[in-house]
PQR file with spaces between the fields and no chain letter, atoms N, CA, C, O and H, PARSE charges and radii, in Angstrom:
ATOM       1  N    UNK     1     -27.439   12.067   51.655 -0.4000 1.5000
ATOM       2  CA   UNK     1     -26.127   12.558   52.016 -0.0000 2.0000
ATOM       3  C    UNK     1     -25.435   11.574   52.973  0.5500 1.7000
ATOM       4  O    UNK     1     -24.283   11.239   52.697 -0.5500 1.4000
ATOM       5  N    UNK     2     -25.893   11.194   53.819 -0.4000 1.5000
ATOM       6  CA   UNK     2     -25.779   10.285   54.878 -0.0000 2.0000
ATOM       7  C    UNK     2     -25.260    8.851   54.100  0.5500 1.7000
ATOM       8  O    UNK     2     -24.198    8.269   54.322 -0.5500 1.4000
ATOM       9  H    UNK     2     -26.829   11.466   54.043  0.4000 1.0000
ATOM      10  N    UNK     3     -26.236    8.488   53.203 -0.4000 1.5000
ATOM      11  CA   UNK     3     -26.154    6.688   52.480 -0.0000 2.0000
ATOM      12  C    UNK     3     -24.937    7.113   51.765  0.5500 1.7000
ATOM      13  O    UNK     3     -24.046    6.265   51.743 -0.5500 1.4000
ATOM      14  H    UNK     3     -27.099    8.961   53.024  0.4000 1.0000
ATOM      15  N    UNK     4     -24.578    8.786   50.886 -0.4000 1.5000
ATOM      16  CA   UNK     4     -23.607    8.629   50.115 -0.0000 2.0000
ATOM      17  C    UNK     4     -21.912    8.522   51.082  0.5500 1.7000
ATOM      18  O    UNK     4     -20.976    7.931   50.544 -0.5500 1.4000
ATOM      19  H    UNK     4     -25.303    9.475   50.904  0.4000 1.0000
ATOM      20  N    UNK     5     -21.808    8.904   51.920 -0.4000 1.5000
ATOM      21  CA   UNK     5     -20.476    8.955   53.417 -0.0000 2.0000
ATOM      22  C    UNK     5     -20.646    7.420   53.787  0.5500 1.7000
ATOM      23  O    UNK     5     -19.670    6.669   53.774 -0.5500 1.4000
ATOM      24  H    UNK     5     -22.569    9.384   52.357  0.4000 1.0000
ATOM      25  N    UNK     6     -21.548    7.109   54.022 -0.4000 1.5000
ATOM      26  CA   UNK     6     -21.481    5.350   54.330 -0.0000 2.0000
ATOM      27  C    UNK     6     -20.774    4.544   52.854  0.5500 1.7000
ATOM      28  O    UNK     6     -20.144    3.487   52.818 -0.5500 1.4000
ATOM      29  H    UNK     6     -22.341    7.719   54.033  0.4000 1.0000
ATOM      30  N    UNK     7     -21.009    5.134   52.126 -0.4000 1.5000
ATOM      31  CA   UNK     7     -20.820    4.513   50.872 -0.0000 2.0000
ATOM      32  C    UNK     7     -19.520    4.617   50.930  0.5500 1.7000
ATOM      33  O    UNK     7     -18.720    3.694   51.084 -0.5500 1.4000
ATOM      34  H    UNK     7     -21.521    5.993   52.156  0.4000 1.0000
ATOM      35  N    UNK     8     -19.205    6.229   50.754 -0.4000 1.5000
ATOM      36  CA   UNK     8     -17.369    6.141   50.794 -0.0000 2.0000
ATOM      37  C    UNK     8     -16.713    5.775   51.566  0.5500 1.7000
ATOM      38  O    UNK     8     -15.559    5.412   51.339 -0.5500 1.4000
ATOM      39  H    UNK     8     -19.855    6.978   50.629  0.4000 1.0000
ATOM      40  N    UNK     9     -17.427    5.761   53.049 -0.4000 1.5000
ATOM      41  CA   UNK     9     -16.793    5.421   54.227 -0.0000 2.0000
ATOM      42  C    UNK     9     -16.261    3.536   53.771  0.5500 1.7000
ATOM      43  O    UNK     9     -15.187    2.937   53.837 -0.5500 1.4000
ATOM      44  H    UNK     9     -18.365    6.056   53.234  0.4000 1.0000
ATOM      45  N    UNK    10     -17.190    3.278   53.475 -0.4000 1.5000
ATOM      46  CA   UNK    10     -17.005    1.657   52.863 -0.0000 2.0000
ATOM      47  C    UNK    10     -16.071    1.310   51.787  0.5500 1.7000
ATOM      48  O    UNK    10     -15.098    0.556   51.796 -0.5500 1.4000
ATOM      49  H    UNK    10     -18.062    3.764   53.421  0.4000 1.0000
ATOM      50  N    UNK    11     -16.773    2.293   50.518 -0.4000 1.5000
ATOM      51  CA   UNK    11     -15.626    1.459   49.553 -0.0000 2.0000
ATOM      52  C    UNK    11     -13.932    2.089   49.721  0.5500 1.7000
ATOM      53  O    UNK    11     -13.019    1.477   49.166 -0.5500 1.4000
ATOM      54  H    UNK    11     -17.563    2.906   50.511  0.4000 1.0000
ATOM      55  N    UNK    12     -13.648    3.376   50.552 -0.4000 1.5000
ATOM      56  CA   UNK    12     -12.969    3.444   51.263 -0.0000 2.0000
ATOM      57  C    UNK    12     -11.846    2.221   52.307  0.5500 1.7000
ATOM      58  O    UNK    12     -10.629    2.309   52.472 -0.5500 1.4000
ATOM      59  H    UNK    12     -14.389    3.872   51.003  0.4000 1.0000
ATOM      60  N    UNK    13     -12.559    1.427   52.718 -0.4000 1.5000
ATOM      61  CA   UNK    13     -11.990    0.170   53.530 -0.0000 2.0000
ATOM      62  C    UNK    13     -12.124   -0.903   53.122  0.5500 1.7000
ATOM      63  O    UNK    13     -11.742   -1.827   53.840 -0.5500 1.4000
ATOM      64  H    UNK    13     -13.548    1.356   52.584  0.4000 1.0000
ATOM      65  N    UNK    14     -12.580   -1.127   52.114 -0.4000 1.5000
ATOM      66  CA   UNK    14     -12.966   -2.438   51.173 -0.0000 2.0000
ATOM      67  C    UNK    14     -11.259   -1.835   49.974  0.5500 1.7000
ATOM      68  O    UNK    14     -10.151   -2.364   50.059 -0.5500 1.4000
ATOM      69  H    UNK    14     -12.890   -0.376   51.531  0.4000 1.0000
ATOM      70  N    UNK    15     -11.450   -1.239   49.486 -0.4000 1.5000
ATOM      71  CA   UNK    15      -9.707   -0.745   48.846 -0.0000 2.0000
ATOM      72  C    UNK    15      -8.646   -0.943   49.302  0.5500 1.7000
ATOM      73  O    UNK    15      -7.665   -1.563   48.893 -0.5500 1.4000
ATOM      74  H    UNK    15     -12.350   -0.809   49.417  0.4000 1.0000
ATOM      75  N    UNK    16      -9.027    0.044   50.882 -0.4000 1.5000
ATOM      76  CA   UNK    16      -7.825   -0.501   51.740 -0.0000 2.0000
ATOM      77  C    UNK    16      -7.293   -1.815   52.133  0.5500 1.7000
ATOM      78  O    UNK    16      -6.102   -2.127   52.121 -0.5500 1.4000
ATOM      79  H    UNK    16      -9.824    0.548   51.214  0.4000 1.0000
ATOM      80  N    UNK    17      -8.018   -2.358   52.388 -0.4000 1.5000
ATOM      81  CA   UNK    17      -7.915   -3.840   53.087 -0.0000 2.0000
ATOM      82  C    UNK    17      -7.762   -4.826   51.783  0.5500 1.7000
ATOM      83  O    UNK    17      -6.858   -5.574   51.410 -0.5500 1.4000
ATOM      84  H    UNK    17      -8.985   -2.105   52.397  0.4000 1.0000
ATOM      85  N    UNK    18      -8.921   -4.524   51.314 -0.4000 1.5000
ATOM      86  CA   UNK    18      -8.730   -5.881   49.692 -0.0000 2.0000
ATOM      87  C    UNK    18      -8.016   -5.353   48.645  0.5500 1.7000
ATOM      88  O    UNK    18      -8.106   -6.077   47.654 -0.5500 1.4000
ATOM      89  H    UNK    18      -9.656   -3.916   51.617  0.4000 1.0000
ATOM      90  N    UNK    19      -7.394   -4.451   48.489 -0.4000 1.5000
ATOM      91  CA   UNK    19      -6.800   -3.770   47.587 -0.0000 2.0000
ATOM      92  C    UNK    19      -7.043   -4.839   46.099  0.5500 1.7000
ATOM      93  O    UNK    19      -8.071   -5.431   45.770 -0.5500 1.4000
ATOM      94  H    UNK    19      -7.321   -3.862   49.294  0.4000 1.0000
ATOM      95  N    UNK    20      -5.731   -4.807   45.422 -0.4000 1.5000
ATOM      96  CA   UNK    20      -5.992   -5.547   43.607 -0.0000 2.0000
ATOM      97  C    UNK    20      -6.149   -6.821   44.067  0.5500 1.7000
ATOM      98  O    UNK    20      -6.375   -7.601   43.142 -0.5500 1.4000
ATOM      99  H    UNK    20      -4.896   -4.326   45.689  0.4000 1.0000
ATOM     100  N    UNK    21      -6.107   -7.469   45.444 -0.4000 1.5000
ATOM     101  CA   UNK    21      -5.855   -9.510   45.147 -0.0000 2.0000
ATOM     102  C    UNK    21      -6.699   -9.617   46.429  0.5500 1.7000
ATOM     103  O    UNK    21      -6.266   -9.307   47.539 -0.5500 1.4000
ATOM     104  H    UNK    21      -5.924   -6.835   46.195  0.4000 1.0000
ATOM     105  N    UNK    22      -8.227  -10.187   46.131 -0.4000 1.5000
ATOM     106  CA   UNK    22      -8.960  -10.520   47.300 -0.0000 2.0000
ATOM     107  C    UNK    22      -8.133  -11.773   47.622  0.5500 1.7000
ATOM     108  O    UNK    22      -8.132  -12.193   48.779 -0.5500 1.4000
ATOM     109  H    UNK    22      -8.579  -10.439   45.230  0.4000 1.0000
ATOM     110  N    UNK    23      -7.544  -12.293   46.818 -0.4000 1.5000
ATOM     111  CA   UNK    23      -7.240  -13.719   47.520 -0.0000 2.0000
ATOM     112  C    UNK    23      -5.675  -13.774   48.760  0.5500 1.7000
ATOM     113  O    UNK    23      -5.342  -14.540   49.664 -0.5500 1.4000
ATOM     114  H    UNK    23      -7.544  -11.952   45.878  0.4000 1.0000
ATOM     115  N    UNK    24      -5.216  -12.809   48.291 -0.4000 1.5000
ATOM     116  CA   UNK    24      -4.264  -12.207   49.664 -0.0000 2.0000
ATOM     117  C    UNK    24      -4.436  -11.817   51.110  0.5500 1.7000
ATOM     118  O    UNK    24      -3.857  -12.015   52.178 -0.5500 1.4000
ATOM     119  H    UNK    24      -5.486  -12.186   47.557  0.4000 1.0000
ATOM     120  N    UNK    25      -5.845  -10.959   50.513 -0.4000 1.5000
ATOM     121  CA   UNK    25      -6.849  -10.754   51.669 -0.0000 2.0000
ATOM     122  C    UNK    25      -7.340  -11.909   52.373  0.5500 1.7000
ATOM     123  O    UNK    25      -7.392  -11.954   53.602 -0.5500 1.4000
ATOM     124  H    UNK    25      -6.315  -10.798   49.645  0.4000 1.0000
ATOM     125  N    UNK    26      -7.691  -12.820   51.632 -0.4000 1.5000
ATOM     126  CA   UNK    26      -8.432  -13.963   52.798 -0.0000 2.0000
ATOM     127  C    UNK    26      -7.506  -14.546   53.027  0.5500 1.7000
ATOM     128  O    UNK    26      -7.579  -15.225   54.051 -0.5500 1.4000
ATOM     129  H    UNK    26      -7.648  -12.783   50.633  0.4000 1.0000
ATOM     130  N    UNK    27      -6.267  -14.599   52.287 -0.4000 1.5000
ATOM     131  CA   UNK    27      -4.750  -15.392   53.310 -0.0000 2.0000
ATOM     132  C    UNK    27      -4.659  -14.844   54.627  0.5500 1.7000
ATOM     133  O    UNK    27      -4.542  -15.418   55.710 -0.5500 1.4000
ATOM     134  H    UNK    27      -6.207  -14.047   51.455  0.4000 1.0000
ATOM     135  N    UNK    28      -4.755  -13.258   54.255 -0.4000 1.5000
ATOM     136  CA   UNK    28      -4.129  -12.898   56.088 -0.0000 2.0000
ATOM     137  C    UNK    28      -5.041  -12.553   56.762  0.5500 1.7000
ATOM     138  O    UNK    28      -4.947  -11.897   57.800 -0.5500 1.4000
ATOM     139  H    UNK    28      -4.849  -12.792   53.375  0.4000 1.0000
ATOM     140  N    UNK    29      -6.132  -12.993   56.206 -0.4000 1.5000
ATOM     141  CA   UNK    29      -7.383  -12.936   57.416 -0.0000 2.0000
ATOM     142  C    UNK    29      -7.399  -14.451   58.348  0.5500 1.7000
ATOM     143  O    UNK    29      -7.740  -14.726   59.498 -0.5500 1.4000
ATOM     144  H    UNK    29      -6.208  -13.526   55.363  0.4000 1.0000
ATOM     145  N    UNK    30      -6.786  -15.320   57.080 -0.4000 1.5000
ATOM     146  CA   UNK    30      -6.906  -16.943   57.515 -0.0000 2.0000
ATOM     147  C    UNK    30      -5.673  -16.670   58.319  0.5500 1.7000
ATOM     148  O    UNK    30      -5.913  -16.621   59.526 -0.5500 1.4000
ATOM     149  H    UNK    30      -6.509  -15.096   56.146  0.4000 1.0000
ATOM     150  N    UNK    31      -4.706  -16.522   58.067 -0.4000 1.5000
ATOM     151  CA   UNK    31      -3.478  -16.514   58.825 -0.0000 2.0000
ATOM     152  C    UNK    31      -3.425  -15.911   60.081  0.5500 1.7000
ATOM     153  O    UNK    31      -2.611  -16.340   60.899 -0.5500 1.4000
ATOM     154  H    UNK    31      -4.511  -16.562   57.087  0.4000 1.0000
ATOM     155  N    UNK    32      -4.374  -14.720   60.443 -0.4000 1.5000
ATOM     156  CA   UNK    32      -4.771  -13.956   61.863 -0.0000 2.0000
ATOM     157  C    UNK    32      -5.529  -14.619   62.373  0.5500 1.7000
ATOM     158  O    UNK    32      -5.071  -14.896   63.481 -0.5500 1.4000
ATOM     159  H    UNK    32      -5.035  -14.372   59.779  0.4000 1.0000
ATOM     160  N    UNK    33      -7.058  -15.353   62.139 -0.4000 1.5000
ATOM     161  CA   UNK    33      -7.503  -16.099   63.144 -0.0000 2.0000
ATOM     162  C    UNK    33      -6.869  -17.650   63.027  0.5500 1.7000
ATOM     163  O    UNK    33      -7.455  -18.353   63.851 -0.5500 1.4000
ATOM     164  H    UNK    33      -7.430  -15.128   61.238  0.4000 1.0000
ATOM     165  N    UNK    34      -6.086  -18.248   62.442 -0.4000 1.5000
ATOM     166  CA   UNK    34      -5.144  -19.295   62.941 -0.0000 2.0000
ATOM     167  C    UNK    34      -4.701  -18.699   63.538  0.5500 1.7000
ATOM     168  O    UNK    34      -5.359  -18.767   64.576 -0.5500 1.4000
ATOM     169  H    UNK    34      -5.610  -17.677   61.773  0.4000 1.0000
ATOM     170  N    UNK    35      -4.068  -18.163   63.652 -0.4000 1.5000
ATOM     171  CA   UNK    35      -2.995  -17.312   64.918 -0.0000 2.0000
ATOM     172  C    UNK    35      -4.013  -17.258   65.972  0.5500 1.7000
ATOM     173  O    UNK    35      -3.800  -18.018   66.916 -0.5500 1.4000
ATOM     174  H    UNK    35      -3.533  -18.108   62.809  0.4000 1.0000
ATOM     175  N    UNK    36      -5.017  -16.572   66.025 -0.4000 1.5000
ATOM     176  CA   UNK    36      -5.720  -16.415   66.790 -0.0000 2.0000
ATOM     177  C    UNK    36      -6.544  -17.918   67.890  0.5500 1.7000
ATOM     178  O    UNK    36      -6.821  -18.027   69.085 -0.5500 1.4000
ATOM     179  H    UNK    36      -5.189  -15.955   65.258  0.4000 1.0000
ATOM     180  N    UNK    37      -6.688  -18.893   66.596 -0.4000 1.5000
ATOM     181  CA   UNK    37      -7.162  -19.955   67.460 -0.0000 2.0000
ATOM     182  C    UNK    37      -5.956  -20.461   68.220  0.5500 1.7000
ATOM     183  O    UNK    37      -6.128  -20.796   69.392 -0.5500 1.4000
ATOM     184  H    UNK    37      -6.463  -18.804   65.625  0.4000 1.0000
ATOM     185  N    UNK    38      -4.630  -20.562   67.622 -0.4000 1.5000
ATOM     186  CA   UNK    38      -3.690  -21.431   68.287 -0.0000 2.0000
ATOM     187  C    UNK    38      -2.964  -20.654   69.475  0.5500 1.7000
ATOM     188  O    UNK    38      -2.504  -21.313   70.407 -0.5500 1.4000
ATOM     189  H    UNK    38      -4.490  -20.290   66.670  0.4000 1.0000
ATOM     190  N    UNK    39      -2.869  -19.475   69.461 -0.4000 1.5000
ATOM     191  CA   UNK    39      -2.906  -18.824   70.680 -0.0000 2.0000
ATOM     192  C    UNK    39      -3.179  -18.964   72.057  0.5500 1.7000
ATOM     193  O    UNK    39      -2.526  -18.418   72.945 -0.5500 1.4000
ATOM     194  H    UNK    39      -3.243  -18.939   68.704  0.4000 1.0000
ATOM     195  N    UNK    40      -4.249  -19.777   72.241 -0.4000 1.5000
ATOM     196  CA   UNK    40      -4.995  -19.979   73.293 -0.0000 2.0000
ATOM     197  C    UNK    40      -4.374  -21.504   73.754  0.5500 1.7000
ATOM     198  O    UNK    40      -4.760  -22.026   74.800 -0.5500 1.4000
ATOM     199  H    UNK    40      -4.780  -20.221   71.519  0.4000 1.0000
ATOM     200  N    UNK    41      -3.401  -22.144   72.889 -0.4000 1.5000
ATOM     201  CA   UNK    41      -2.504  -23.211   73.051 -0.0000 2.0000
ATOM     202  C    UNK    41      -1.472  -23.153   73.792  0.5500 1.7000
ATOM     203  O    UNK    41      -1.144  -22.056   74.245 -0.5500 1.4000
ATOM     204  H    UNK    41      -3.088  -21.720   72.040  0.4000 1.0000
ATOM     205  N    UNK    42      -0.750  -24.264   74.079 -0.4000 1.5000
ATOM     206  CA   UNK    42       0.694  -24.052   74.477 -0.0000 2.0000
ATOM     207  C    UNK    42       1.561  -24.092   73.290  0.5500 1.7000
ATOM     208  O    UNK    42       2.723  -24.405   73.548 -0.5500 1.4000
ATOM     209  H    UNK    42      -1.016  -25.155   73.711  0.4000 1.0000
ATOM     210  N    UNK    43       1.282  -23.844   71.995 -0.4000 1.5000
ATOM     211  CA   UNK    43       2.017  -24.173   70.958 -0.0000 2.0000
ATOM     212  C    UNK    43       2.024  -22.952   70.582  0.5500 1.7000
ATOM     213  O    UNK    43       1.043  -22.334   70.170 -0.5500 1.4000
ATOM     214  H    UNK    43       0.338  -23.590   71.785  0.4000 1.0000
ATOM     215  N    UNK    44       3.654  -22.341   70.761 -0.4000 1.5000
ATOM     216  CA   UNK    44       4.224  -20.956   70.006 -0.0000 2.0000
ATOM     217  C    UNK    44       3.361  -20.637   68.372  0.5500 1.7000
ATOM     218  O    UNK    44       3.657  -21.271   67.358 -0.5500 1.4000
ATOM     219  H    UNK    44       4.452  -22.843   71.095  0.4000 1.0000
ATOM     220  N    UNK    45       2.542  -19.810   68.398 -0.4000 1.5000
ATOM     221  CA   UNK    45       1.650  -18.522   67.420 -0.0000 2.0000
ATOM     222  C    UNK    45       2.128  -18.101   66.685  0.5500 1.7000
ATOM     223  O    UNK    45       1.908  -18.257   65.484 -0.5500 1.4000
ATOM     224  H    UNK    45       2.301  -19.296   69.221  0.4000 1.0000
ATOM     225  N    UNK    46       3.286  -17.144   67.410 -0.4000 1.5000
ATOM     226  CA   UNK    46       3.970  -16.150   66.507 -0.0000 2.0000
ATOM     227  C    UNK    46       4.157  -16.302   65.107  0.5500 1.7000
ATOM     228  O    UNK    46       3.592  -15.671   64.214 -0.5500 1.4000
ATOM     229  H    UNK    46       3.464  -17.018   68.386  0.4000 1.0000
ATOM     230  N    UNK    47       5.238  -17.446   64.975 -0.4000 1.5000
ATOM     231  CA   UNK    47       5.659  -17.406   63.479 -0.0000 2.0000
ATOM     232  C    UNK    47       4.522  -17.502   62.227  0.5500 1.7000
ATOM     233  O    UNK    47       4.877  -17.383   61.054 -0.5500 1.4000
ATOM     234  H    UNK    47       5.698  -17.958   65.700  0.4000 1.0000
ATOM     235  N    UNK    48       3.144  -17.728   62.607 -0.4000 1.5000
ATOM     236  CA   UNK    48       1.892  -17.968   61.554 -0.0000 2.0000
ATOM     237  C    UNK    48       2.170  -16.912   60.261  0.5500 1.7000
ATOM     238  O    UNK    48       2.315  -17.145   59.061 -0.5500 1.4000
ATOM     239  H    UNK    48       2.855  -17.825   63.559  0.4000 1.0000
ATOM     240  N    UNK    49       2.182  -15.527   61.105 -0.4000 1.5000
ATOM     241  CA   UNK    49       1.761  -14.431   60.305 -0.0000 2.0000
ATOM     242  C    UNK    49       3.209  -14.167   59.259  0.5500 1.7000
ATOM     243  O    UNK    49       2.988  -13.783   58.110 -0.5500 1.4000
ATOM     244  H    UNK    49       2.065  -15.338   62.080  0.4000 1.0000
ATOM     245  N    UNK    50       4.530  -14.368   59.663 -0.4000 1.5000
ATOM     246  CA   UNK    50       5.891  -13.995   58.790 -0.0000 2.0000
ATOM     247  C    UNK    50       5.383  -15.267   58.080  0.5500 1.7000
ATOM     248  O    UNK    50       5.364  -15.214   56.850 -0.5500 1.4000
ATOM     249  H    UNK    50       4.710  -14.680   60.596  0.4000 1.0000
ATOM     250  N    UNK    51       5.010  -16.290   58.618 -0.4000 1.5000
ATOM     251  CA   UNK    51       4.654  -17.702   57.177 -0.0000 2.0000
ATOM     252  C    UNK    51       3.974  -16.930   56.312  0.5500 1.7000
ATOM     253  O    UNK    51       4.693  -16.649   55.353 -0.5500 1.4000
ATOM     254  H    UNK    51       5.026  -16.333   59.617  0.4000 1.0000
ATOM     255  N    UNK    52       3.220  -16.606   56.261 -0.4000 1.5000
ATOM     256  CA   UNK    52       1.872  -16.548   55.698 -0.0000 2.0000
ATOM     257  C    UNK    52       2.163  -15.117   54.676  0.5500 1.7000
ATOM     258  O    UNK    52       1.633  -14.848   53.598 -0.5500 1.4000
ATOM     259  H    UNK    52       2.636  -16.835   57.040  0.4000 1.0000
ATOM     260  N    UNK    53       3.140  -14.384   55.406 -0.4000 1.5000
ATOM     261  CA   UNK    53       3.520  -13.294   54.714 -0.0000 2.0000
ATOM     262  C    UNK    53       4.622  -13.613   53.349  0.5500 1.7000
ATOM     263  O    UNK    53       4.730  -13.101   52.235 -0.5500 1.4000
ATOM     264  H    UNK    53       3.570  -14.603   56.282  0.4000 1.0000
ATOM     265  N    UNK    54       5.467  -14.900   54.179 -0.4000 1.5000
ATOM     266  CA   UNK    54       6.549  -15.312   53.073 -0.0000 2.0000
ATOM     267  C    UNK    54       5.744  -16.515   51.702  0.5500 1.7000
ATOM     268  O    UNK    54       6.203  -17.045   50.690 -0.5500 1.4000
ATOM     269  H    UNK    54       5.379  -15.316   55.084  0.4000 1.0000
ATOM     270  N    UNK    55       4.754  -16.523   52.187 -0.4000 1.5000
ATOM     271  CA   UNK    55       3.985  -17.134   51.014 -0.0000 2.0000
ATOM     272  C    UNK    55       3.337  -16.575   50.035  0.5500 1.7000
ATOM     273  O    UNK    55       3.314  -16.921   48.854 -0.5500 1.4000
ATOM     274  H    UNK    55       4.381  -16.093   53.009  0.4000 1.0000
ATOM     275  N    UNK    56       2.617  -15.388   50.730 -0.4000 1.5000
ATOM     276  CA   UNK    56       1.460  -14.902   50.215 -0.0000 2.0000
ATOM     277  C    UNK    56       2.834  -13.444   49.626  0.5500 1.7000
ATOM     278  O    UNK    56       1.743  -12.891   49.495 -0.5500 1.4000
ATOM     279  H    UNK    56       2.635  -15.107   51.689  0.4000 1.0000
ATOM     280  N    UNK    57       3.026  -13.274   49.556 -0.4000 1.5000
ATOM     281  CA   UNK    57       3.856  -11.960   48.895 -0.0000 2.0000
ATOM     282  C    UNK    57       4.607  -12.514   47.312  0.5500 1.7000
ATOM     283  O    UNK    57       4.332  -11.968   46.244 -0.5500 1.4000
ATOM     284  H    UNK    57       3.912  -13.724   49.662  0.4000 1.0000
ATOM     285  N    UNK    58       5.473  -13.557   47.427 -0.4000 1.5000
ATOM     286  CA   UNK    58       6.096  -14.437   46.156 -0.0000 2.0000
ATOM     287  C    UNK    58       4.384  -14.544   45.228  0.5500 1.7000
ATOM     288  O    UNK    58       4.189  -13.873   44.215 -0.5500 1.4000
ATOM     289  H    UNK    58       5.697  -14.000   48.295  0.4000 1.0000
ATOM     290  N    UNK    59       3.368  -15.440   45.782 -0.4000 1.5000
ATOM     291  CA   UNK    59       2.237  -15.588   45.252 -0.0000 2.0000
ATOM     292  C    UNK    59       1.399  -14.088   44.501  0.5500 1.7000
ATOM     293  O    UNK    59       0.962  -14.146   43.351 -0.5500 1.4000
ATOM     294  H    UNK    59       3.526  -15.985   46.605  0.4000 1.0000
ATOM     295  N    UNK    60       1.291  -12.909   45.293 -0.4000 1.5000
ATOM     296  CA   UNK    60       0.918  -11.406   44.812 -0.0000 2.0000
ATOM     297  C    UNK    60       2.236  -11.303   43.176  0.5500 1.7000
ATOM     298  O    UNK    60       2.017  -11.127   41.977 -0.5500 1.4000
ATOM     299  H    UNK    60       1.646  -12.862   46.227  0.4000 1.0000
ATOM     300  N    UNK    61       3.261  -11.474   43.805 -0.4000 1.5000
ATOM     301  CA   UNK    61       3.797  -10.661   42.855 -0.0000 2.0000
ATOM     302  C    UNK    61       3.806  -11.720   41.423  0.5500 1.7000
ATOM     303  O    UNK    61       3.739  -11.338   40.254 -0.5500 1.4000
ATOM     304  H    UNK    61       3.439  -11.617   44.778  0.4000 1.0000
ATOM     305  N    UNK    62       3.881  -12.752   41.780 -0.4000 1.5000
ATOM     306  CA   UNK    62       3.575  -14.047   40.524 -0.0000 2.0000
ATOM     307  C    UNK    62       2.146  -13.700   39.794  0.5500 1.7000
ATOM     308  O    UNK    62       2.133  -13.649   38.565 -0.5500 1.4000
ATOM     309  H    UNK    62       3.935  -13.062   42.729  0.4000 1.0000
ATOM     310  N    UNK    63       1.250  -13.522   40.350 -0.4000 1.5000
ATOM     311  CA   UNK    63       0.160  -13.095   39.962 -0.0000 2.0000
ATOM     312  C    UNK    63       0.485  -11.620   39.320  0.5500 1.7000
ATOM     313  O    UNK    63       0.141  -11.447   38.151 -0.5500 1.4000
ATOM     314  H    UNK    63       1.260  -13.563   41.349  0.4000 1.0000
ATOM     315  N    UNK    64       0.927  -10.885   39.801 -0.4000 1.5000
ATOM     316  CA   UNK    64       0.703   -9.485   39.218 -0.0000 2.0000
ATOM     317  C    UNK    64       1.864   -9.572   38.051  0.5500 1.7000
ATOM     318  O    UNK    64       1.548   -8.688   37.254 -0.5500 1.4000
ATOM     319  H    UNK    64       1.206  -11.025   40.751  0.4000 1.0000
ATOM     320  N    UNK    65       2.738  -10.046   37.703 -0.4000 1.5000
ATOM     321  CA   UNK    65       4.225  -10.345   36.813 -0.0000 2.0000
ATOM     322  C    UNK    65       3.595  -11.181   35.406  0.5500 1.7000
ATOM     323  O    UNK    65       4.102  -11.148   34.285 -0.5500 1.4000
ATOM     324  H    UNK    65       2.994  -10.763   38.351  0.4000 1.0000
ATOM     325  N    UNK    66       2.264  -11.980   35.839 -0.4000 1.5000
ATOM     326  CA   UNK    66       1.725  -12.661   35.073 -0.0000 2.0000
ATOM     327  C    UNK    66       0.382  -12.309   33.685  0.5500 1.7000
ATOM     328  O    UNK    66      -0.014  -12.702   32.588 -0.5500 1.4000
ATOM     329  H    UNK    66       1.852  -12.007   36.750  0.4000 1.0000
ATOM     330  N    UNK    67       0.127  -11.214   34.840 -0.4000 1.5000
ATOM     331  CA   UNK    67      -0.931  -10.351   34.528 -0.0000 2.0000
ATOM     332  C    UNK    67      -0.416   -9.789   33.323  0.5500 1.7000
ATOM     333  O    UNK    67      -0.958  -10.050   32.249 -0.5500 1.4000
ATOM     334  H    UNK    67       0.449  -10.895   35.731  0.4000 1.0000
ATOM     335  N    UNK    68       0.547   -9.066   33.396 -0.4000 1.5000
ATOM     336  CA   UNK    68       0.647   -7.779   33.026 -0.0000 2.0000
ATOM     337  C    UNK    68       1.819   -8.040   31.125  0.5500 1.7000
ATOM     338  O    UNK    68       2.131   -7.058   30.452 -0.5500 1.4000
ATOM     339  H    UNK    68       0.987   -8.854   34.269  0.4000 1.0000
């Protein structure tokens, strides 16, 4: 009972997070710890994640337009 709640508890957040395009997923994982390393810089962070969003969104929907 226990292994089966871990189970959903998991593929539960594995859906959420990786939903249909793992490769979106490791964009804005890459795009949060860049952010994250350059942070600790004197070189302005912020804009990483709207990049990364204005890339990776045109790229999802090219992929999914292509698919289908």
């Amino acid at each position: 009972m226990v292994l089966s709640r871990l189970k959903a508890f998991y593929d539960f957040w594995y859906d959420f997070i990786v939903g249909d395009d793992w490769r979106v997923a490791i964009g804005v994982v890459a795009a949060l710890a860049i952010t994250w390393g350059i942070s600790g810089s004197s070189f302005p962070a912020w804009w990483l994640v709207p990049a990364a969003v204005v890339l990776l969104l045109p790229y999802s929907l090219w992929r999914a337009v292509r698919t289908s």
